[in-house]
C-alpha positions as a printed Julia matrix, in Angstrom:
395×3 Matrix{Float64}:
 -47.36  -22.98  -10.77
 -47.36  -26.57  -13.39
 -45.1   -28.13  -10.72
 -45.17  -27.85   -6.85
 -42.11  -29.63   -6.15
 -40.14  -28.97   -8.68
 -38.5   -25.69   -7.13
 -37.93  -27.17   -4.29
 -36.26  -29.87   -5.85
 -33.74  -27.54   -7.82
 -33.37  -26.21   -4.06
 -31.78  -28.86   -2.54
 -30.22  -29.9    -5.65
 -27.88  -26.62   -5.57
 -27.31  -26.77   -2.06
 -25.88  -29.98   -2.79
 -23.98  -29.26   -5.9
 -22.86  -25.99   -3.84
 -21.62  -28.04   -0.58
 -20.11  -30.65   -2.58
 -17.96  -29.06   -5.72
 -18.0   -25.41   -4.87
 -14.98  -23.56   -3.65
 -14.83  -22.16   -0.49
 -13.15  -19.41   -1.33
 -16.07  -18.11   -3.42
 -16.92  -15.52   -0.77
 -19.41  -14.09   -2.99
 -21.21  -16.41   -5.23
 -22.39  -18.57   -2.71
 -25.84  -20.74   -2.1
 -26.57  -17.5    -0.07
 -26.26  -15.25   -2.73
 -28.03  -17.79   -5.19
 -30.7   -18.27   -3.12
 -31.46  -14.56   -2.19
 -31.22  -13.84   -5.97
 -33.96  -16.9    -6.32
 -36.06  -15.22   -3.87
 -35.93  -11.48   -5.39
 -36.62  -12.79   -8.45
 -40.16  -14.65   -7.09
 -41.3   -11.33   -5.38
 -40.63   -9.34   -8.65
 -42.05  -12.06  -10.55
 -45.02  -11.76   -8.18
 -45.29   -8.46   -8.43
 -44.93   -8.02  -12.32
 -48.01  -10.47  -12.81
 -46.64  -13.06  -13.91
 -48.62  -16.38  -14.55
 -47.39  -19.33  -12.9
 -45.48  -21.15  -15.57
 -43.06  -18.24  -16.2
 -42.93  -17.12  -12.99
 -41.97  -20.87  -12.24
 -39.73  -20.69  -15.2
 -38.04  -17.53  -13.92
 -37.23  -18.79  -10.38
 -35.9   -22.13  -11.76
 -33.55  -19.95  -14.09
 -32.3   -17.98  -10.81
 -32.07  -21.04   -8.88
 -29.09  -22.46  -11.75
 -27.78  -19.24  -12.59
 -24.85  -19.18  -10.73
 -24.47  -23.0   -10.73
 -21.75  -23.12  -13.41
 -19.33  -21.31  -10.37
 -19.01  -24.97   -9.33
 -17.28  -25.84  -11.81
 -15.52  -22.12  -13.63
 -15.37  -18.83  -12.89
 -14.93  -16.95  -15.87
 -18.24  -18.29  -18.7
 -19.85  -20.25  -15.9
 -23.5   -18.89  -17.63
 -22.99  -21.35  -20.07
 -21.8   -24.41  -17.62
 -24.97  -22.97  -15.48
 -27.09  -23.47  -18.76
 -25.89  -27.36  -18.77
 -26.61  -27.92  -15.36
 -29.82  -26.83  -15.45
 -30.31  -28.48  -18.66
 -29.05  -31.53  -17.79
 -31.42  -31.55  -14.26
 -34.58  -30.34  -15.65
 -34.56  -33.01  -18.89
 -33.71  -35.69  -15.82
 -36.61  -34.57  -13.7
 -39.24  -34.8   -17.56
 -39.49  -30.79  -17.38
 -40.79  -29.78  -21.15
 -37.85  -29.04  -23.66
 -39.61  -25.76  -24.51
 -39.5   -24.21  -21.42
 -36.4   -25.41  -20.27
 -35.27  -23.53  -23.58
 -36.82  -20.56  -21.93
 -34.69  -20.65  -18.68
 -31.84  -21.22  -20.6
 -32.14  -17.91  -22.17
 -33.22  -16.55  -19.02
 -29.6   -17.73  -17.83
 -27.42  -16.36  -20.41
 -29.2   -12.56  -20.02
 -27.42  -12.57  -16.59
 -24.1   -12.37  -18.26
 -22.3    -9.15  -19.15
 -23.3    -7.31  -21.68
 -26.05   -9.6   -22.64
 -29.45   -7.7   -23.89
 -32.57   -8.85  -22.46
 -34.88   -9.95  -24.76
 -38.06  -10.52  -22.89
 -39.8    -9.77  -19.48
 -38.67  -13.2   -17.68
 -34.99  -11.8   -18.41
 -35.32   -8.24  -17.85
 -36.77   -9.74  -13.94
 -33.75  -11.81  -13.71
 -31.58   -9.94  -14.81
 -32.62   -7.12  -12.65
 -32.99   -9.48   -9.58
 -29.0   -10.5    -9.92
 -28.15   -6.81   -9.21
 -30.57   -5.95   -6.76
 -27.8    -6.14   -4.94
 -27.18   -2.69   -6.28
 -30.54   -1.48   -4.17
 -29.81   -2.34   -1.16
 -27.98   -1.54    2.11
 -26.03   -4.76    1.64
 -24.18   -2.63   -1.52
 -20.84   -2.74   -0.36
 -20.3    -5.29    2.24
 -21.15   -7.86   -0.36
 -18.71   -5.68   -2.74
 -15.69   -6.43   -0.58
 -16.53   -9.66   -0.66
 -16.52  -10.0    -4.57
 -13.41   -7.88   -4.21
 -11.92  -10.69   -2.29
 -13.37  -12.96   -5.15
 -11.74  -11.54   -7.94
  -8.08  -11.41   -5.83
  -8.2   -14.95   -5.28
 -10.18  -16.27   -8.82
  -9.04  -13.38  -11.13
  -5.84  -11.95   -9.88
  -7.51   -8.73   -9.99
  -5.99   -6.1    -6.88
  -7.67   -3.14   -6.42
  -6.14    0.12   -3.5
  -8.87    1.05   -2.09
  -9.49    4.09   -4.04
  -9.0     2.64   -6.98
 -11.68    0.01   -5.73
 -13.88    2.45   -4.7
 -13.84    4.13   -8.27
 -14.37    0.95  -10.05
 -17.7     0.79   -7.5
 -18.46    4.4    -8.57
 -18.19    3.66  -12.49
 -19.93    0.24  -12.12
 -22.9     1.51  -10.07
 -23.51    4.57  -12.97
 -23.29    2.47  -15.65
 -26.23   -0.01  -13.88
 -29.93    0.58  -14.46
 -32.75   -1.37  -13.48
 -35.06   -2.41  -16.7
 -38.47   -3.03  -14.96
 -40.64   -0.72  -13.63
 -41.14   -3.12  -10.79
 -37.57   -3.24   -9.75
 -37.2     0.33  -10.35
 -40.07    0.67   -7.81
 -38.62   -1.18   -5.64
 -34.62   -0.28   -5.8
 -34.08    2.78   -7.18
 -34.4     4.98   -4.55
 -31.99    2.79   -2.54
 -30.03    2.31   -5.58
 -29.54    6.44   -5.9
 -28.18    6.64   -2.31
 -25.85    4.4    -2.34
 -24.45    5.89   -5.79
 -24.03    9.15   -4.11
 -22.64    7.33   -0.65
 -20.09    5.32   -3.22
 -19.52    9.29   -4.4
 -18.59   10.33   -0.69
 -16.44    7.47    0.03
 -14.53    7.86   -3.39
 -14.28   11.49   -1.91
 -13.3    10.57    1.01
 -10.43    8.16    0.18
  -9.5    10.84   -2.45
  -8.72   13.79    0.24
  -6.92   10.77    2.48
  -4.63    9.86   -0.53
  -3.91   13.34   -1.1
  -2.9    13.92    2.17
  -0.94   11.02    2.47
   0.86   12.14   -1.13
   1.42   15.48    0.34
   2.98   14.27    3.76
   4.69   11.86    1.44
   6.13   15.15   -0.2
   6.93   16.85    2.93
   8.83   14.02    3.92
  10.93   14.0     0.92
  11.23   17.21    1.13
  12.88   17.2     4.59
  15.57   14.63    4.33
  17.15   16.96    1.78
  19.76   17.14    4.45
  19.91   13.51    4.8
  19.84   12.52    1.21
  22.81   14.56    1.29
  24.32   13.03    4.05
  23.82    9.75    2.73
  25.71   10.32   -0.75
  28.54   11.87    1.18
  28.81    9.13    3.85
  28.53    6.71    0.21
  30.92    8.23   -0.91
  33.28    8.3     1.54
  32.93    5.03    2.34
  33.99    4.13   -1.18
  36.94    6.6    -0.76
  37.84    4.65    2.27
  37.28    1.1     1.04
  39.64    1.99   -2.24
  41.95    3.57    0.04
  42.48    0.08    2.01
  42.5    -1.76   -1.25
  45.51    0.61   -2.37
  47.19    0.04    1.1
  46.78   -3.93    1.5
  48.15   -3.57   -2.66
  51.05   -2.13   -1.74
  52.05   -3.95    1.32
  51.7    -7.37   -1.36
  53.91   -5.14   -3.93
  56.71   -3.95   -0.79
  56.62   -7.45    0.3
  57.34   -9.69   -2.62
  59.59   -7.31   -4.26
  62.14   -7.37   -1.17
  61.34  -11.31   -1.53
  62.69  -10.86   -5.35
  65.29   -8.96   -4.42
  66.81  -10.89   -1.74
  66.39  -14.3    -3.89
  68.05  -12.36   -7.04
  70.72  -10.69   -5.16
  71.51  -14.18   -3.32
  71.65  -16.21   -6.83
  73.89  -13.68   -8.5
  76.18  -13.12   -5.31
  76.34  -16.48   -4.31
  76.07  -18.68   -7.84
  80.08  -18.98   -8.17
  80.38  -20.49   -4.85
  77.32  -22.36   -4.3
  77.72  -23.57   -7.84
  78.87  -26.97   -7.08
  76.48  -27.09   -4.42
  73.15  -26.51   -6.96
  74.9   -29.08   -9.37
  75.51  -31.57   -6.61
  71.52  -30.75   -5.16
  69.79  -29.64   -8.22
  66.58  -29.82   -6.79
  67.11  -27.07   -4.64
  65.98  -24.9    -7.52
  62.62  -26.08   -7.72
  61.38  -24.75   -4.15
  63.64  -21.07   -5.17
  61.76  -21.64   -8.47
  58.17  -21.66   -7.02
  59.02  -19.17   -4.85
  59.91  -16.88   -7.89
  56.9   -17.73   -9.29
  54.97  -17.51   -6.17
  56.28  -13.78   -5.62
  56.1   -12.82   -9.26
  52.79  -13.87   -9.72
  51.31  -11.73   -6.14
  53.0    -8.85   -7.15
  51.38   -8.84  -10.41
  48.09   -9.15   -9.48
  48.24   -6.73   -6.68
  49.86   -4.33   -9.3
  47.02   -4.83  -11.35
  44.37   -4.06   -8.22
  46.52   -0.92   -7.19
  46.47    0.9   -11.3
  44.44    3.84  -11.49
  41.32    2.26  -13.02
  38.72    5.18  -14.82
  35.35    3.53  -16.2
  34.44    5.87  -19.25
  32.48    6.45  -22.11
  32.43    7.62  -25.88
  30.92   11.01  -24.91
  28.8    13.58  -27.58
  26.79   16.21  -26.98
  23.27   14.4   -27.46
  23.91   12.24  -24.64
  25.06   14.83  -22.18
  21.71   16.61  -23.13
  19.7    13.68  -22.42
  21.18   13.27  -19.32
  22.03    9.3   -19.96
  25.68   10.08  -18.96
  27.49   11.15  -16.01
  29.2    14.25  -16.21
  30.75   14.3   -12.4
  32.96   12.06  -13.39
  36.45   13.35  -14.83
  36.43   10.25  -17.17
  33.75   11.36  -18.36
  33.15   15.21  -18.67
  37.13   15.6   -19.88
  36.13   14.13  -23.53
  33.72   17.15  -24.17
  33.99   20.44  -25.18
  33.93   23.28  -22.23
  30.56   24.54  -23.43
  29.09   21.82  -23.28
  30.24   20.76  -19.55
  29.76   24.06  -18.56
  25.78   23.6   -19.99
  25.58   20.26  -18.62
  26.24   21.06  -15.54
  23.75   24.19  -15.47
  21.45   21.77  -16.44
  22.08   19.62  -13.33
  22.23   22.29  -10.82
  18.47   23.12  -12.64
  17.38   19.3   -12.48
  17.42   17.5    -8.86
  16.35   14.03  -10.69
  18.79   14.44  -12.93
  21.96   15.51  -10.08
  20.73   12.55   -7.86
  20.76   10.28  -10.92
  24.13   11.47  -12.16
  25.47   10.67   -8.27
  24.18    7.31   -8.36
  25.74    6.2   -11.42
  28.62    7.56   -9.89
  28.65    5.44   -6.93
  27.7     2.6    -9.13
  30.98    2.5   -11.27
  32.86    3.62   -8.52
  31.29    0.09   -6.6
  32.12   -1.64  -10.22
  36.0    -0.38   -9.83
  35.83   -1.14   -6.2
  34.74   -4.71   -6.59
  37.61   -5.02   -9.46
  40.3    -4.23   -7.12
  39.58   -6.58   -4.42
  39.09   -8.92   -6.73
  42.56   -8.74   -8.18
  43.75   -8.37   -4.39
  42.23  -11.67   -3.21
  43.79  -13.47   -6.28
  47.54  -11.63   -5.07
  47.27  -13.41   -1.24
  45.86  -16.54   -2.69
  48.66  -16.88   -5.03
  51.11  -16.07   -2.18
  49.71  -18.21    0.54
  49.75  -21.12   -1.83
  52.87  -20.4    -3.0
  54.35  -19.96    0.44
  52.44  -23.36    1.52
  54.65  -25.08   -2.06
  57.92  -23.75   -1.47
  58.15  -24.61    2.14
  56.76  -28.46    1.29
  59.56  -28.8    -1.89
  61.8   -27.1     0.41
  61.35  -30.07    3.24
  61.11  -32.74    0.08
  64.72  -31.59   -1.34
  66.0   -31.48    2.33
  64.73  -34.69    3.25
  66.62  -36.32   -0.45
């Protein structure tokens, strides 16, 4: 080689770079994986022939190749190119070679087409990887990599096919490397096959007890719509019952303040125009009762959610037809078909119960709505009269 030290140099200056500015999350692209590439790269260097300036210029380009990780993940070839750039030009190394293991640099990166034998070795020393028993330990780990640095998530069978399709598409361009990996490189293709296959027949068993499982709870899918049901039935139910009990109670309260005003007005007449204020507690109480009864009137109407129905829709399924609301707007035939359909169509029943349930939520959450606003109004109106009550008592 032109320059004993200089490799040794670039050495320590990674490890460096690597231990001060590189993330330790990079599970993969590490000073271990940098240097092991570094070191492939001299023995296929070696054994390719090469004379000591390239193969000096090759091991210096595998020593910065991964370099740029320091800084990005996705382009670091070209940040790897400055770094190396940068160092080698600081250290006096000739512009024309550092030119060279620049280029040897950027054939590392995807898709990038060798163009000589110094990047043909490199490039086949940064997936050596491919050719050894290491395969798919260090592929987990660049799994990880990609989680954390690309949001990339992967099952493991869909990881495991990605593996498959990436280790096919790979081929090693030097007869030295293909000497030295390949036969490696073809068993670990056909153990990626057998643990594709494997995961494959796990995931289809899983999808088939999956299927079983769904099948079985016919029963309690059942159950469960029916207890949903009734629990809405029961829920309106005590809507209707607390809306009548507001309704019973302030119309006896209106009746017993109108009856007492038009009974009594002639001889307590002199009395209201002695005490006038008297009226205003009797007045919010009017209020106060008219008011309650109102809005528990309004919770206690028969409410129906419907829809402009025609026949399209019902064929499409993007209506419910359980629903009287509903299926009373439309022809007999065409209930009559819908409803074939259904019985035909699980999806399509389940879906048509759900939106059931949904509106009859929608109508359910209406009603105690209006019923919370009926015994607020009354307990505040209560709370009123009795204070104006004291007030004009106290005058």
């Amino acid at each position: 080689m032109e320059d004993q030290e200089i490799i040794p140099k670039v050495s320590n200056y990674v490890f460096t770079l690597f231990k001060e500015k590189l993330s330790r999350k990079l599970v993969y692209h590490n000073y271990k994986h940098t240097a092991e590439i570094a070191k492939e790269a001299q023995n296929l260097g070696e054994s390719a022939n090469l004379n000591g300036s390239d193969l000096e210029a090759l091991v210096l380009a595998a020593w910065f190749h991964d370099t740029g990780y320091a800084d990005t993940y996705t382009g670091h070839e070209e940040r790897s190119v400055e770094y190396a750039t940068d160092f080698l030009q600081s250290a006096g190394y000739p512009a024309d070679r550092i030119a060279i293991i620049a280029d040897c640099i950027m054939a590392t990166k995807h898709g990038h087409e060798a163009a000589s034998l110094l990047q043909e070795i490199l490039a086949d020393a940064d997936i050596s990887n491919i050719g050894k028993d290491s395969f798919f330990s260090n592929a987990e780990l660049l799994r990880v990599e990609w989680e954390v640095f690309l949001n990339k998530f992967f099952t493991d069978a869909e990881w495991a096919q990605y593996q498959l399709d990436f280790l096919i598409g790979q081929s090693f361009r030097t007869a030295v490397a293909k000497e030295k990996f390949n036969e490696k490189f073809k068993a670990n293709i056909e153990e990626q096959r057998s643990r594709l296959e494997k995961l494959s027949k796990k995931q289809k068993k899983k999808n088939q007890k999956d299927r079983e499982t769904l099948a079985q709870p016919k029963r309690g899918i059942e159950t469960m719509f029916q207890s949903t049901y009734q629990n809405h039935m029961s829920l309106s139910g005590i809507a209707d019952n607390k809306a009548n009990m507001m309704i019973s109670l302030n119309a006896i309260i209106l009746s017993v303040i109108i009856t007492y005003l038009g009974a009594k007005t002639s001889v307590l007449g002199t009395e209201f125009t002695r005490n006038p204020i008297l009226m205003v507690p009797i007045g919010i109480l009017i209020l106060t009762t008219l008011g309650s009864v109102v809005s528990a009137i309004m919770s206690a109407q028969p409410e129906v959610t419907s829809f402009n129905i025609r026949p399209n829709k019902v064929k499409s399924k993007k209506v419910n037809i359980l629903f009287f609301g509903n299926f009373t707007k439309i022809p007999l035939s065409d209930f009559q078909g819908g409803m074939h359909d259904l019985m035909r169509d699980k999806d399509a029943l389940y879906n048509n119960m759900i939106t059931d349930i949904y509106y009859l939520g929608d109508v359910l959450s209406k009603k105690y709505r209006l019923l919370r606003i009926s015994y607020t109004i009354f307990m505040i109106g209560l709370i009123l009269t009795v204070l104006s009550f004291i007030v004009a008592i106290a005058r």
